[in-house]
N, C-alpha and C positions, 0 to 999 in steps of 0.2 A: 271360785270361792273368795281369793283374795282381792279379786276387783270388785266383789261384794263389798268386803271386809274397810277396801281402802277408801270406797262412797260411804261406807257408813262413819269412820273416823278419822276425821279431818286432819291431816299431818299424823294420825293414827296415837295421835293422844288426846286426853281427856283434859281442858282449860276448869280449874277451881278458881276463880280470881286472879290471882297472881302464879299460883302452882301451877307445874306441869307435871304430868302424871303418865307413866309409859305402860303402854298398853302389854299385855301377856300373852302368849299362844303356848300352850300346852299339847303336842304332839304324842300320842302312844302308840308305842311298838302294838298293836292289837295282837298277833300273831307269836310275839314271845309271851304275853299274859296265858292265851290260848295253853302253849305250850306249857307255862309253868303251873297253871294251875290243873293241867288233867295229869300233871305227874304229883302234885301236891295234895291234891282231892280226895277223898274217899269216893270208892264205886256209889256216887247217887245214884237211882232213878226212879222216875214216876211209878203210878201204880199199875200201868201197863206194862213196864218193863223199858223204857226208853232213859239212857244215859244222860244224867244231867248234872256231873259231877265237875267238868272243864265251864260250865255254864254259867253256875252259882258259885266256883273261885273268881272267875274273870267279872261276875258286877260286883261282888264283893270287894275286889282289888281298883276298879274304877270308883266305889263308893267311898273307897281308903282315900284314894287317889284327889277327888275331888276335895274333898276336907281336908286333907294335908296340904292339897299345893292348886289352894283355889287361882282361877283364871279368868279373865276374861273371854278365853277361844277355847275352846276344846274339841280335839279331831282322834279319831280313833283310824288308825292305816292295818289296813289287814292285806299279807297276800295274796296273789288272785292265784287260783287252779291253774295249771297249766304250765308249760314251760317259759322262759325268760329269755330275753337277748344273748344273757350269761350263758344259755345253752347250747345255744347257738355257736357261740365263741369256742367255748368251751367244753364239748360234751361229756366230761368227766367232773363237772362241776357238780357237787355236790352227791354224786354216785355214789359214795361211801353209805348213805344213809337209808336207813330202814323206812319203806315205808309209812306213810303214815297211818295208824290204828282206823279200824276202821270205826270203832267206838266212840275215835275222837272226831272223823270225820265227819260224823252223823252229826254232832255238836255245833258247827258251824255256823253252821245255816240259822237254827236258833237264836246263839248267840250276837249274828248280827240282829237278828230282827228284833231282840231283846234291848240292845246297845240304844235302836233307832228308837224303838217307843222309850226308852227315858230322855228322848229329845237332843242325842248326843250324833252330831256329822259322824259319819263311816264313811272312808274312803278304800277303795282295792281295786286298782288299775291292771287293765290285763298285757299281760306279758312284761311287766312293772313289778319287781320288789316291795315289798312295804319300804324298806330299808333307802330304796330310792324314793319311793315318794315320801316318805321323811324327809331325806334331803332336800329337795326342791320345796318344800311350806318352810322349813327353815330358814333356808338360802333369801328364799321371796319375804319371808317376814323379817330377817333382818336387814333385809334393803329397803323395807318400809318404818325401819325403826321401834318392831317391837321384837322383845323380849321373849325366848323359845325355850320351854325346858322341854327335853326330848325325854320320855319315860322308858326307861329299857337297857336288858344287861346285855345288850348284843354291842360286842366291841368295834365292831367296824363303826358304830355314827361315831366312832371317838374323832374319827376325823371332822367332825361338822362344828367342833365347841370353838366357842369362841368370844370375842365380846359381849354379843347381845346371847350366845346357846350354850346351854350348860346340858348335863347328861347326868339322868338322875335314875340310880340302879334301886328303886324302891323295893326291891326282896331284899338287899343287904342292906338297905340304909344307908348308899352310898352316894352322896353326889359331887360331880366332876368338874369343877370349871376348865377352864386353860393350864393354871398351877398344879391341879389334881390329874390329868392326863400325863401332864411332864413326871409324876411321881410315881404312877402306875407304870405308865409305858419307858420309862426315859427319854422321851420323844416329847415331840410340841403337837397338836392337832394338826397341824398341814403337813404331819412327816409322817403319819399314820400310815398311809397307803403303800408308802415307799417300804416302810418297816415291815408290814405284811405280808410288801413281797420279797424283802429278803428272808424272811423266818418261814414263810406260809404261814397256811391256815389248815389246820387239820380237819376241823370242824368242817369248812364247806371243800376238802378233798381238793385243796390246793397248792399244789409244792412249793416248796424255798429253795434259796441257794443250797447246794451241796454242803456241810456244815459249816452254815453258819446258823447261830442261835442268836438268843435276844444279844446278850453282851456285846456278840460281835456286830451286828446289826445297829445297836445302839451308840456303839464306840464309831464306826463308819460315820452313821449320820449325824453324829455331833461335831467331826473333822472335818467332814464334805458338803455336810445341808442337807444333800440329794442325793439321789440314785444316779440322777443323770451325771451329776459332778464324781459319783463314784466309778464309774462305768468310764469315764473319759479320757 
């Protein structure tokens, strides 16, 4: 896609006469929208009986989406079925959690093919996170010099913001440059990962240091930097 993206925009910005103008990519979590809006939703469904209540939150929240924080790229990253590398590693990764509904399941499938006829890229890489292929259109378009807001309340892209990526939590109206990260997390975006793993992560059923919590976590990596420089 981006070696598309990079023959079509020459230095990846737009020349007005003398103006330079920096191009945008707009990334969405596809799969937290998913999420937020079959818990948000009312039971829709057709007159057959078919569930369409995560269907018509999720264009609804792209239709917000697009108006609020128009761009020039728009990519929607969905999950793919199946298990991940992380499972691999890990097999208690994520085990905490219930599976998924099967009313929302049904949903999916829909949903993407609703995403596509409004003309919008869908991307969901198998054995691939959405959360990883975020990172990498990020990562590639700020080495191409444009501009990424990543759409979604999932804390871990906190590690991806940066000069050219910001993290924009559009359910609460919140968004995060590099200063907004430092004040959420007491951490910098490159210290994310490290903090992660000293606290864990409840949510995907992954443990921390023995107690230690945010404070002490955040007190360490302000004295040390790193993990690695704490551990040494």
């Amino acid at each position: 896609m981006f070696f598309k993206l990079r023959n079509k925009v020459r230095d990846n910005k737009s020349c007005f006469g003398d103006a330079v103008v920096t191009k945008k990519l707009v990334l969405v979590d596809g799969s937290s929208y998913l999420y937020r809006a079959y818990h948000a939703m009312p039971d829709l469904t057709t007159s057959s009986g078919e569930t369409t209540g995560a269907i018509y939150g999720v264009i609804n929240m792209l239709r917000r989406q697009m108006k609020e924080h128009p761009s020039d790229y728009l990519v929607v990253v969905f999950d793919a079925p199946g298990k991940t590398f992380r499972d691999d590693m890990y097999p208690a990764y994520k085990a905490n959690r219930p599976p998924m509904p099967d009313d929302l399941r049904s949903q999916i499938e829909p949903t993407h093919d609703v995403i596509q006829a409004m003309g919008i890229p869908l991307l969901s890489v198998a054995a691939v996170e959405a959360d990883d292929v975020i990172g990498t259109l990020s990562t590639t378009a700020s080495a191409m010099g444009i501009n990424t807001d990543i759409m979604s309340g999932d804390k871990d892209l906190a590690q991806l913001v940066g000069k050219r990526v910001r993290l924009i939590d559009s359910m609460k109206g919140e968004t995060y440059d590099t200063a907004g990260i430092k004040a959420r997390f007491g951490v910098e975006p490159d210290q994310i990962v490290d903090y992660l793993t000293l606290v864990g992560d409840a949510v995907d059923n992954v443990p921390g240091v023995p107690k230690v919590g945010p404070k002490t976590a955040t007190r360490w990596l302000e004295s040390y930097r790193t993990l690695d420089n704490i551990v040494a």
